[in-house]
MIZA-319128 format. One record per residue (C-alpha): residue number from 1; residue in three letters; chain; x, y, z. Coordinates in steps of 0.2 Angstrom, whole numbers, always signed. Layout:
// residues N
+-----+-----+-------+-------+-------+-------+
:   n : res : chain :    px :    py :    pz :
+-----+-----+-------+-------+-------+-------+
: NUM : ALA :     A :     X :     Y :     Z :
...
+-----+-----+-------+-------+-------+-------+
***
This chain:
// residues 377
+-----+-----+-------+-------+-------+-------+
:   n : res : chain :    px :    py :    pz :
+-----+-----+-------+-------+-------+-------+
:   1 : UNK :     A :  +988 :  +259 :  +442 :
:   2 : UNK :     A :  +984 :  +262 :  +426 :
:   3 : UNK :     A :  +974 :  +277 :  +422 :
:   4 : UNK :     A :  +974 :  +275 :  +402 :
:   5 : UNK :     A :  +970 :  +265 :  +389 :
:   6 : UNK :     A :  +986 :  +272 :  +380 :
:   7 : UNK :     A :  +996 :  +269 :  +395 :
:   8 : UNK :     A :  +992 :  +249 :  +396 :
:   9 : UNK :     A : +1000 :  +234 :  +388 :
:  10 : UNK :     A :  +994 :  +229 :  +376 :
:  11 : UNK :     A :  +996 :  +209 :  +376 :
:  12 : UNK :     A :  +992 :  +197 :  +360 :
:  13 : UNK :     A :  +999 :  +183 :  +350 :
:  14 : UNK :     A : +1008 :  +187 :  +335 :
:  15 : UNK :     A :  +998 :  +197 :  +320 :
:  16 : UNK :     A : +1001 :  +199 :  +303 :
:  17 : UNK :     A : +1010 :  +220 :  +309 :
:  18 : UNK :     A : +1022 :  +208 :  +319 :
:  19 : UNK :     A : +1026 :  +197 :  +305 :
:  20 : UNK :     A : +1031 :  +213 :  +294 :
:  21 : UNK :     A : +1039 :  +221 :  +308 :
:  22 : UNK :     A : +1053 :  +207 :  +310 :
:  23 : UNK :     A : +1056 :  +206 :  +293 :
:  24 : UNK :     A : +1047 :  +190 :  +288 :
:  25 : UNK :     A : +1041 :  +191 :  +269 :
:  26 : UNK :     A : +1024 :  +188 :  +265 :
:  27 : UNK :     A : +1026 :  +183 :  +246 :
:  28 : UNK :     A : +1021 :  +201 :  +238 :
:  29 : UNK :     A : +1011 :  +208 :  +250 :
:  30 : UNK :     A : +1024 :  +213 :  +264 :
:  31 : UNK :     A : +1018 :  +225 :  +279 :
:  32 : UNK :     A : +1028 :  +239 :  +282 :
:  33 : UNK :     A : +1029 :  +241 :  +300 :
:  34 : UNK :     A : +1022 :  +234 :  +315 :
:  35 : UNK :     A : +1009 :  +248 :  +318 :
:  36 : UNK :     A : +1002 :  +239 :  +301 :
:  37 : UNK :     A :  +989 :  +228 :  +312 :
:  38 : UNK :     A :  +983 :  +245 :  +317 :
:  39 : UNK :     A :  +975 :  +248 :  +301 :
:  40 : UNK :     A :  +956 :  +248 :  +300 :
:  41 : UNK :     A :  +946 :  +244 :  +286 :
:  42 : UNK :     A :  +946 :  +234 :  +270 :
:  43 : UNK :     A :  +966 :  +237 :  +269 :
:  44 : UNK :     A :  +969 :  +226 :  +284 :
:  45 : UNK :     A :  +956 :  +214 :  +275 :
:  46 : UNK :     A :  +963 :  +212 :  +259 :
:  47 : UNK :     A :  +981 :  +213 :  +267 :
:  48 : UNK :     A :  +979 :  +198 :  +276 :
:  49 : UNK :     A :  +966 :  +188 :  +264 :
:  50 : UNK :     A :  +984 :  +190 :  +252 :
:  51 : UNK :     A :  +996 :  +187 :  +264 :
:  52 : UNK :     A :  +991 :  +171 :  +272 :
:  53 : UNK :     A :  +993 :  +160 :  +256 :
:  54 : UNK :     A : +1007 :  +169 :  +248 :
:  55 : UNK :     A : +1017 :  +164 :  +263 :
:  56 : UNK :     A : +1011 :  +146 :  +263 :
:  57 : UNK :     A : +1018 :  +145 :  +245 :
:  58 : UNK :     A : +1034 :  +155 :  +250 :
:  59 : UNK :     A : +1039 :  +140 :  +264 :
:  60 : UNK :     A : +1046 :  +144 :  +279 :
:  61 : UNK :     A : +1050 :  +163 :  +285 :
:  62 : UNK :     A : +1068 :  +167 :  +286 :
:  63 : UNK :     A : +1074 :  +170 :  +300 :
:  64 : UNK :     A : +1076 :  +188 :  +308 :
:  65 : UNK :     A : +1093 :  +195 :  +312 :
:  66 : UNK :     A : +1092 :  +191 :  +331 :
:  67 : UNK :     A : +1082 :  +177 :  +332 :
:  68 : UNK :     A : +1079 :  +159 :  +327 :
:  69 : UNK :     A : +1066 :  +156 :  +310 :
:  70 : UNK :     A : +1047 :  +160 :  +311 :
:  71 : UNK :     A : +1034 :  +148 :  +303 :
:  72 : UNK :     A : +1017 :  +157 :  +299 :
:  73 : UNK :     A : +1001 :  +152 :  +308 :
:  74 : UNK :     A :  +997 :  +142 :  +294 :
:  75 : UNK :     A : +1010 :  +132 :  +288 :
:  76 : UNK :     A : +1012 :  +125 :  +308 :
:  77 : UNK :     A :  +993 :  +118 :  +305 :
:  78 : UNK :     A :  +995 :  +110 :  +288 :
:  79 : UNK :     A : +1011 :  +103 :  +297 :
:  80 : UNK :     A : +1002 :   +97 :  +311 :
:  81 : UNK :     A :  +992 :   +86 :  +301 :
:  82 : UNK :     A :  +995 :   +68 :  +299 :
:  83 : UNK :     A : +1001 :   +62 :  +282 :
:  84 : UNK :     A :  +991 :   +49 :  +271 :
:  85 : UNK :     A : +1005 :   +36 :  +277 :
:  86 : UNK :     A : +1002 :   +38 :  +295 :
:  87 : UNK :     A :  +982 :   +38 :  +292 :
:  88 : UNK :     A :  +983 :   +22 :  +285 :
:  89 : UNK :     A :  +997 :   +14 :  +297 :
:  90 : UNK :     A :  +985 :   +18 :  +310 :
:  91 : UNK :     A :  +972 :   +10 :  +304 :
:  92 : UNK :     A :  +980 :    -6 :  +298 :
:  93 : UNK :     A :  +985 :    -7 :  +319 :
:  94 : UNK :     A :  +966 :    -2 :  +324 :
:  95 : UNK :     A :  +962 :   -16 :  +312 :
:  96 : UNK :     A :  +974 :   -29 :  +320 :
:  97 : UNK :     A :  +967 :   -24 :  +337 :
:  98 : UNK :     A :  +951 :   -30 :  +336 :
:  99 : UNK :     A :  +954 :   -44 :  +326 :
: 100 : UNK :     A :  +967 :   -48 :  +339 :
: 101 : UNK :     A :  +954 :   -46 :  +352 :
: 102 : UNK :     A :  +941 :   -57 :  +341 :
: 103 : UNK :     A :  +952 :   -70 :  +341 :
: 104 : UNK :     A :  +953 :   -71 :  +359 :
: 105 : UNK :     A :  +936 :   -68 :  +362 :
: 106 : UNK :     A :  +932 :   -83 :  +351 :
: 107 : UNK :     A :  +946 :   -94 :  +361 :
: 108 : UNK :     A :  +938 :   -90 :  +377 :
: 109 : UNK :     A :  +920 :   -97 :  +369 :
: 110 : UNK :     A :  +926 :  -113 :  +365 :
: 111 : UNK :     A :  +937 :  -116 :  +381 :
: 112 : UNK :     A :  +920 :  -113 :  +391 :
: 113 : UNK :     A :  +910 :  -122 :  +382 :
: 114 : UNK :     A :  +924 :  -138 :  +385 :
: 115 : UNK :     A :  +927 :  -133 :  +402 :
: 116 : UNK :     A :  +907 :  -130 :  +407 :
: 117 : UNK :     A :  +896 :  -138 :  +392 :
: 118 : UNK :     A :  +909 :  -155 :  +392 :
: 119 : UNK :     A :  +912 :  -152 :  +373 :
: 120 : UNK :     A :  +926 :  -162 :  +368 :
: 121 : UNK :     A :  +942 :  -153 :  +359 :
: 122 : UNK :     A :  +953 :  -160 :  +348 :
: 123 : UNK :     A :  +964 :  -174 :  +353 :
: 124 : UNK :     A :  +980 :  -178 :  +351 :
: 125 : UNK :     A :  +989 :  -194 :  +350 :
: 126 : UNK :     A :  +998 :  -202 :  +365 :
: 127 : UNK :     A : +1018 :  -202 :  +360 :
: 128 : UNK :     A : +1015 :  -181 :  +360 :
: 129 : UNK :     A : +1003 :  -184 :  +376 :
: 130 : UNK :     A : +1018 :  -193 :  +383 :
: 131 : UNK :     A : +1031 :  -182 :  +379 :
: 132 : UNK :     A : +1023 :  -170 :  +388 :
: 133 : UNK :     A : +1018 :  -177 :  +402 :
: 134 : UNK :     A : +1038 :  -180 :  +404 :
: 135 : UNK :     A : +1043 :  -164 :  +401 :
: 136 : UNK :     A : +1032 :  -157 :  +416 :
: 137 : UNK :     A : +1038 :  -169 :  +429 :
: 138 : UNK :     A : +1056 :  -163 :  +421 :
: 139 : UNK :     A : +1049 :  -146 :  +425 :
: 140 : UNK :     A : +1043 :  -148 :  +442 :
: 141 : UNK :     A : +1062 :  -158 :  +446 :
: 142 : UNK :     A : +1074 :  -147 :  +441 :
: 143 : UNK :     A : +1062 :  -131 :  +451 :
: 144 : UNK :     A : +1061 :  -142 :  +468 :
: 145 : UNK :     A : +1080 :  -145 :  +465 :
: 146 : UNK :     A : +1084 :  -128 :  +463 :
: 147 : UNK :     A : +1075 :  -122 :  +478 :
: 148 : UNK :     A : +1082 :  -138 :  +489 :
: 149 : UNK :     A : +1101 :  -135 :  +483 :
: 150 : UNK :     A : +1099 :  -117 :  +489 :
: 151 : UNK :     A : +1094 :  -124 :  +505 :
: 152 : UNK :     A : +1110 :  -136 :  +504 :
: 153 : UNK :     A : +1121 :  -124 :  +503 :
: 154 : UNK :     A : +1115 :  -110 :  +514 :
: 155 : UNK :     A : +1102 :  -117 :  +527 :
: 156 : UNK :     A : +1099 :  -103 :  +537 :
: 157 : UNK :     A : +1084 :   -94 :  +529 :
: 158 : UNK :     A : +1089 :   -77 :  +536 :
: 159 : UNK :     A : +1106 :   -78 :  +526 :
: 160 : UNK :     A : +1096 :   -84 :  +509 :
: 161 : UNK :     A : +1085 :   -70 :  +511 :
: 162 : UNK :     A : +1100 :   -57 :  +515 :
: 163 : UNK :     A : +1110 :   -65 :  +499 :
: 164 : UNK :     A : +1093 :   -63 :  +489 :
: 165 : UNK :     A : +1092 :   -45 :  +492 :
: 166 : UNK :     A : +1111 :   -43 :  +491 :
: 167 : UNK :     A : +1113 :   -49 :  +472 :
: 168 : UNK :     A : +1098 :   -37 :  +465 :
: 169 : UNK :     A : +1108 :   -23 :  +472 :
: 170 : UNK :     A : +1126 :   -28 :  +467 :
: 171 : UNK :     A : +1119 :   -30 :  +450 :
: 172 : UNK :     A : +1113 :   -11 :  +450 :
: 173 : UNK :     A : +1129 :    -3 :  +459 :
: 174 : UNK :     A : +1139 :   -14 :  +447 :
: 175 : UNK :     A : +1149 :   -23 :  +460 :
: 176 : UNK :     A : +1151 :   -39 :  +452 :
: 177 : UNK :     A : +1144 :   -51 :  +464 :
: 178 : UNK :     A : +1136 :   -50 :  +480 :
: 179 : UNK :     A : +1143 :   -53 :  +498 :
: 180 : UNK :     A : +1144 :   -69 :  +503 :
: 181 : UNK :     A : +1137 :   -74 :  +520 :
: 182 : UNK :     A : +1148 :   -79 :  +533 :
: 183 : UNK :     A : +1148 :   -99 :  +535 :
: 184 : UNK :     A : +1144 :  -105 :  +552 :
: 185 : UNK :     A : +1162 :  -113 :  +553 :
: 186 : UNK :     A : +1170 :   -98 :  +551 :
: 187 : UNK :     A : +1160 :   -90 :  +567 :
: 188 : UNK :     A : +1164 :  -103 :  +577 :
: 189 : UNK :     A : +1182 :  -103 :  +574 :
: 190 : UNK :     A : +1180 :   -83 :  +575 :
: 191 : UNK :     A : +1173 :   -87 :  +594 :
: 192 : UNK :     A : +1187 :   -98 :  +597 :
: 193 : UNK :     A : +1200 :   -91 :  +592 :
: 194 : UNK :     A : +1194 :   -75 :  +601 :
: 195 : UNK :     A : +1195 :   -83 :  +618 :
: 196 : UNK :     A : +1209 :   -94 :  +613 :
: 197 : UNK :     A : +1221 :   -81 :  +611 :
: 198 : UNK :     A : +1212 :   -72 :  +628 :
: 199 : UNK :     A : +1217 :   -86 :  +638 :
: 200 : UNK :     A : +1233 :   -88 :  +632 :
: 201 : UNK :     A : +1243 :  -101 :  +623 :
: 202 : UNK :     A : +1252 :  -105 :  +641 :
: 203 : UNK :     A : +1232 :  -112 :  +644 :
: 204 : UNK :     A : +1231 :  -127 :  +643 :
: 205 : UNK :     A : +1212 :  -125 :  +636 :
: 206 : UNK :     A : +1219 :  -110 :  +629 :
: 207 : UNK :     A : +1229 :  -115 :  +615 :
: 208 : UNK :     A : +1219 :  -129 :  +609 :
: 209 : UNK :     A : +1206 :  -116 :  +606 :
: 210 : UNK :     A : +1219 :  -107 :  +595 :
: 211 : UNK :     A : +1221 :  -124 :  +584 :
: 212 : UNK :     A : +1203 :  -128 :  +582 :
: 213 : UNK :     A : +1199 :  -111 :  +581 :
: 214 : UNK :     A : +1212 :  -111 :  +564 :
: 215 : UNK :     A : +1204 :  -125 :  +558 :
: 216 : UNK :     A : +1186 :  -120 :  +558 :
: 217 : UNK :     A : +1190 :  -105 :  +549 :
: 218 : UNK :     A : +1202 :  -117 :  +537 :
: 219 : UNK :     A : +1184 :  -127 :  +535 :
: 220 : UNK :     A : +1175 :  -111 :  +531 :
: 221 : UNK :     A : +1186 :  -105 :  +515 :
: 222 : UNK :     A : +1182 :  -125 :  +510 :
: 223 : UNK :     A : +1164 :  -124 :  +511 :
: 224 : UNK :     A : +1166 :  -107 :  +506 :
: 225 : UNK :     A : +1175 :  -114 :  +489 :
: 226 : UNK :     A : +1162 :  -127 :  +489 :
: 227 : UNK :     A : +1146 :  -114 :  +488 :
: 228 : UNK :     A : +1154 :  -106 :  +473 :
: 229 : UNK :     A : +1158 :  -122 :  +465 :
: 230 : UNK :     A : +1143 :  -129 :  +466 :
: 231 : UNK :     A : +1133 :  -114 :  +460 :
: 232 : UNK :     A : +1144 :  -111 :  +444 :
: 233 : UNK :     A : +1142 :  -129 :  +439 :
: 234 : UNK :     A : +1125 :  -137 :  +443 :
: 235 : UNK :     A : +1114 :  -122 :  +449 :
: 236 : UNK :     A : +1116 :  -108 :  +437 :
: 237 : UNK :     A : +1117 :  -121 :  +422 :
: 238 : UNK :     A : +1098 :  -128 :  +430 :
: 239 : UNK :     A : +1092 :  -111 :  +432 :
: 240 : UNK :     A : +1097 :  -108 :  +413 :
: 241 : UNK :     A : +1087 :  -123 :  +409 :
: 242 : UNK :     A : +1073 :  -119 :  +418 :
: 243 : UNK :     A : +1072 :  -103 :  +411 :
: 244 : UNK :     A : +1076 :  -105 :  +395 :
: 245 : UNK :     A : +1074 :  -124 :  +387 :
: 246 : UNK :     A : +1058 :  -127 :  +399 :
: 247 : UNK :     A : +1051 :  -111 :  +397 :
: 248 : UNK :     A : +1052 :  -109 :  +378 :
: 249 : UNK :     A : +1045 :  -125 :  +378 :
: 250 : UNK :     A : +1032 :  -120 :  +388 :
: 251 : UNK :     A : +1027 :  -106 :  +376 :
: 252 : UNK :     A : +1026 :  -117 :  +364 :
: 253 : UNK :     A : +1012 :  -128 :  +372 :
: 254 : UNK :     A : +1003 :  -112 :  +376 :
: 255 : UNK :     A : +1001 :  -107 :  +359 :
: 256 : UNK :     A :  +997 :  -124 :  +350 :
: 257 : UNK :     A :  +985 :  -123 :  +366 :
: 258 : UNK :     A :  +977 :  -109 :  +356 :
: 259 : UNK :     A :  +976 :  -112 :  +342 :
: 260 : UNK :     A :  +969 :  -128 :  +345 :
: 261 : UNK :     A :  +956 :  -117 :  +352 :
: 262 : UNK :     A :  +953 :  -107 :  +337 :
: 263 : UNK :     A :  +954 :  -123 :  +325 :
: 264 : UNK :     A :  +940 :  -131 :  +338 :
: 265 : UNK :     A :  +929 :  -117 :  +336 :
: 266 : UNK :     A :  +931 :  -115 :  +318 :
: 267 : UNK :     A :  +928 :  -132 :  +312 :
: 268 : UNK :     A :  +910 :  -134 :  +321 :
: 269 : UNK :     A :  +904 :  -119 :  +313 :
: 270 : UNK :     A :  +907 :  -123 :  +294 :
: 271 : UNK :     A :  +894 :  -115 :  +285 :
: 272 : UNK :     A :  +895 :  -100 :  +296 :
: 273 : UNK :     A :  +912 :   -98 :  +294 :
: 274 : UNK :     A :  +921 :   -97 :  +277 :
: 275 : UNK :     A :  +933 :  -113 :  +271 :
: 276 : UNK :     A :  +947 :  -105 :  +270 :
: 277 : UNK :     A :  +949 :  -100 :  +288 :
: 278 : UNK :     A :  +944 :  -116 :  +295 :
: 279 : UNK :     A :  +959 :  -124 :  +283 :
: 280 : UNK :     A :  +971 :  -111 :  +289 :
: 281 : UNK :     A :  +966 :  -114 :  +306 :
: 282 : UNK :     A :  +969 :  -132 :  +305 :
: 283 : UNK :     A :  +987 :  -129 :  +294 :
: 284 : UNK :     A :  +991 :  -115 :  +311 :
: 285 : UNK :     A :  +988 :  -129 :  +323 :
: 286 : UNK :     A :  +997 :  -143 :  +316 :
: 287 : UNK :     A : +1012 :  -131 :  +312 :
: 288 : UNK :     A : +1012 :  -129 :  +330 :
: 289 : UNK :     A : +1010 :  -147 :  +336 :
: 290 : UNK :     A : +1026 :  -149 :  +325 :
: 291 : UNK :     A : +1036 :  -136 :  +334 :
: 292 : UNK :     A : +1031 :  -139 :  +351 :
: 293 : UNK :     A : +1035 :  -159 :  +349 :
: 294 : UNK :     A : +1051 :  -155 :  +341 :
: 295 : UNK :     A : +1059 :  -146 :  +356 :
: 296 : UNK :     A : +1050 :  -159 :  +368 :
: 297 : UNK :     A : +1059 :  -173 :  +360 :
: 298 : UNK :     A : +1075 :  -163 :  +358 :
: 299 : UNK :     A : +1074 :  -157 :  +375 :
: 300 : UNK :     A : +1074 :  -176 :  +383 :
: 301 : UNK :     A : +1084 :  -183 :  +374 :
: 302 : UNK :     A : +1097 :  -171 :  +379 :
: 303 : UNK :     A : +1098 :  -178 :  +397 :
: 304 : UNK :     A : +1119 :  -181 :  +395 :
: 305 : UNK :     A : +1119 :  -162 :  +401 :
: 306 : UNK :     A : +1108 :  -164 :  +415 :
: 307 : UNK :     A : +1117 :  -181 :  +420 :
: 308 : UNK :     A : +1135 :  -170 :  +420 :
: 309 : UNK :     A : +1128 :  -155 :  +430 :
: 310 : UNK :     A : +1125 :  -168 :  +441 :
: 311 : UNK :     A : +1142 :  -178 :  +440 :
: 312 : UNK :     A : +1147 :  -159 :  +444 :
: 313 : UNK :     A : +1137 :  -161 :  +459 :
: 314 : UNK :     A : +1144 :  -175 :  +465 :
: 315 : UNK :     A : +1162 :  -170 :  +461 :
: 316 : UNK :     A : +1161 :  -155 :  +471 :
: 317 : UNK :     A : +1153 :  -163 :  +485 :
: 318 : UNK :     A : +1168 :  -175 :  +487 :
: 319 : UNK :     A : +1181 :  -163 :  +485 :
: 320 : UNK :     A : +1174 :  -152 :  +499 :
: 321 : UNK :     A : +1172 :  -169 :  +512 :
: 322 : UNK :     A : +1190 :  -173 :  +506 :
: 323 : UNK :     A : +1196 :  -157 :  +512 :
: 324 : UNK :     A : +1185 :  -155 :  +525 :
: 325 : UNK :     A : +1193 :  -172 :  +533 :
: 326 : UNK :     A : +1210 :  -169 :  +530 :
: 327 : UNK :     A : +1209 :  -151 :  +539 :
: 328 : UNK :     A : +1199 :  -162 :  +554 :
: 329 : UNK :     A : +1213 :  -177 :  +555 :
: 330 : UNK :     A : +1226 :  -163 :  +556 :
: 331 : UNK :     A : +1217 :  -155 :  +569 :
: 332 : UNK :     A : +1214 :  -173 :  +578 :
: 333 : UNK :     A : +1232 :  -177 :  +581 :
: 334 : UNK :     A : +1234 :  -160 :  +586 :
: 335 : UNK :     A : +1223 :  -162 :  +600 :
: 336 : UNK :     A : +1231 :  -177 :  +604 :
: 337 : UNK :     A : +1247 :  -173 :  +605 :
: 338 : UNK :     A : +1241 :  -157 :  +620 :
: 339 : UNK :     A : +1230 :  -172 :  +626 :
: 340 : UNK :     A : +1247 :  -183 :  +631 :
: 341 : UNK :     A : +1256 :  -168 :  +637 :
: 342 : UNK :     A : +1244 :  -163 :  +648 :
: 343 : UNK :     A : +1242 :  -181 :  +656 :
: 344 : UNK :     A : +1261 :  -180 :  +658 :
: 345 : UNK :     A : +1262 :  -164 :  +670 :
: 346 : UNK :     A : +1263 :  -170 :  +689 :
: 347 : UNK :     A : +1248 :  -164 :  +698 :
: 348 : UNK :     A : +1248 :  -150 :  +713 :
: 349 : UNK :     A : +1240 :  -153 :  +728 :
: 350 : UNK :     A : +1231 :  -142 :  +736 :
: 351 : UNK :     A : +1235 :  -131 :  +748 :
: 352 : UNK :     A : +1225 :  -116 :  +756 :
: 353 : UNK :     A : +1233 :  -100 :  +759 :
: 354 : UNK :     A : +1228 :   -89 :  +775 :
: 355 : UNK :     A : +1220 :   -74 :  +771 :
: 356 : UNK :     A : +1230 :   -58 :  +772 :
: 357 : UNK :     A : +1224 :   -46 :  +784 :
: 358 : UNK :     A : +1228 :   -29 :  +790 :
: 359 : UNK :     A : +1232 :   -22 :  +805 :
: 360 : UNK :     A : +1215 :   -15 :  +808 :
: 361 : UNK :     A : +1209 :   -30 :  +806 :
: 362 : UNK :     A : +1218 :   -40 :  +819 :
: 363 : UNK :     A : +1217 :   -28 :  +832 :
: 364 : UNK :     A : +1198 :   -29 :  +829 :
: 365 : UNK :     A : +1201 :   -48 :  +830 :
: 366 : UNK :     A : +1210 :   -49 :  +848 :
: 367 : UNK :     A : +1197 :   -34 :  +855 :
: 368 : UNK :     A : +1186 :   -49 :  +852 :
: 369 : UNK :     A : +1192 :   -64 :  +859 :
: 370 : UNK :     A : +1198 :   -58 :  +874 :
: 371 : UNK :     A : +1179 :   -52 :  +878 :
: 372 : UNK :     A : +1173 :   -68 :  +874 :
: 373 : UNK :     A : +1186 :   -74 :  +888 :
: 374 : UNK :     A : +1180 :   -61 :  +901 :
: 375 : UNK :     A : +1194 :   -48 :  +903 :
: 376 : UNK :     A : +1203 :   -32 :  +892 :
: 377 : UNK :     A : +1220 :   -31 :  +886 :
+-----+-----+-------+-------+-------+-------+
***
């Protein structure tokens, strides 16, 4: 408990005595200790009406011998201010804001007034309507074909979601690629090979469970192979044309969409609106009907690529059945052969064998027939 005032500390930001007391130079007027900010009167007044802008023209303090540079209260707010530069930076961007946000504003009016009123917009001629109307069936093609060669190749859904959530976290851990799912033919010939070998190659049943067991997991590595093939050459390369050549495309029409828009808007407000903008306006939209029918037409005429991602298709398709059929014939006279050896075995007749009973047993046995006969042994 603090019973003085003397006896208290005493805290407060640096002052002027603490300034002098580290050593930090105040252009003439220096304070010559620490108790300095003690001083009452017109000293302390004029001390630090003097002080303040002899150090903001003496630049930064230097620093005290144990610790890092001090900057006087001053200098930190005049350096806190932003310079003329950054003033006018900020403006032009509060400036482009809004006029961004006119624009749209504006874009919104005249696709309302088509949409609700019926006003027509400008039109464009058929070759670009036609081009366009291409280039979205293209687009809705190659997206249903991407999702139905997924399907091809991995039908179970519950694997195709697994294998979707497996490649985002590969790609984080930086394992290369994900895990592939285990292929139906490779579980069944897991199963057979399981009881196959429980059985016993001296079975019969047994060791053609071995064989076919070995073959659907020979089958597996093929269709195995055939995944990877098929998704190296025909559904990455579509998903990279969907998502590159079709989208960019797409952002293309979006903007000549706009600025068809804006030109619209413009053009049935002259008078309002001064010549110039409408001009620029129309020189912006027909800029962009250019663009966007230049990578249309490129785009379809570019269908050799599409037609040899398909070829690819094919290719792999044909080798997988090819190999897939060879594996089966093997496995076909195989079977054939155990077939004609097990035909050849002479066939056992049955006979019963009595059951084995202990002595107990028969003793408990002759107790009982002879009281079923009317007298003891």
């Amino acid at each position: 408990m603090w019973r003085g005032r003397s006896q208290r500390p005493h805290l407060h930001t640096p002052g002027l005595g603490q300034w002098a007391a580290r050593g930090v130079g105040l252009g003439n007027a220096v304070l010559p200790t620490a108790r300095a900010r003690a001083c009452a009167g017109a000293g302390v007044t004029a001390a630090k009406t003097s002080a303040v802008p002899a150090a903001l023209e003496a630049g930064a303090a230097e620093p005290s011998a144990g610790g890092p540079a001090l900057v006087p209260p001053g200098r930190r707010l005049l350096e806190a201010r932003p310079s003329a530069e950054t003033t006018q930076l900020r403006g032009r961007q509060a400036a482009l804001s809004v006029g961004r946000l006119k624009k749209q504003l504006l874009k919104a009016s005249q696709l309302i007034s088509e949409k609700i009123n019926g006003i027509e917009g400008t039109k464009l001629d058929d070759h670009f309507l036609d081009l366009e109307k291409k280039v979205d069936l293209t687009n809705k093609a190659v997206s249903e074909i991407l999702l139905k060669a997924t399907e091809y190749i991995q039908p179970n859904p519950a694997h195709r979601v697994k294998q979707g959530m497996l490649v985002p976290v590969s790609k984080i851990h930086n394992r290369g690629n994900a895990p592939e799912c285990p292929q139906p033919e490779g579980l069944l010939g897991d199963c057979m090979l399981k009881y196959g070998h429980e059985l016993g190659e001296d079975s019969i049943f047994g060791g053609a469970l071995i064989d076919m067991g070995k073959a659907m997991k020979l089958m597996a590595e093929v269709k195995e192979s055939f995944d990877i093939n098929v998704k190296e050459t025909f559904i990455e390369p579509l998903q990279l044309v969907h998502d590159e050549d079709l989208k960019q495309i797409s952002h293309h029409l979006k903007r000549l969409e706009g600025r068809r828009l804006d030109y619209d808007y413009k053009r049935k407000r002259v008078g309002k609106i001064p010549d110039n903008e409408i001009t620029q306006a129309m020189e912006k939209f027909e800029e962009s009907k250019v663009v966007a029918e230049r990578s249309m037409f490129r785009f379809l005429e570019n269908d050799v690529e599409q037609l040899g991602q398909l070829a690819q298709f094919v290719q792999a398709a044909l080798d997988y059945h090819q190999q897939s059929a060879d594996i089966l014939q093997l496995l076909q006279r195989k079977l054939r052969i155990r077939i004609a050896a097990a035909s050849s075995l002479s066939r056992n007749n049955f006979r019963p064998r009595p059951l084995r009973r202990c002595p107990c047993a028969l003793n408990v046995s002759a107790a009982s027939s002879s009281r079923s006969k009317g007298y003891e042994l």
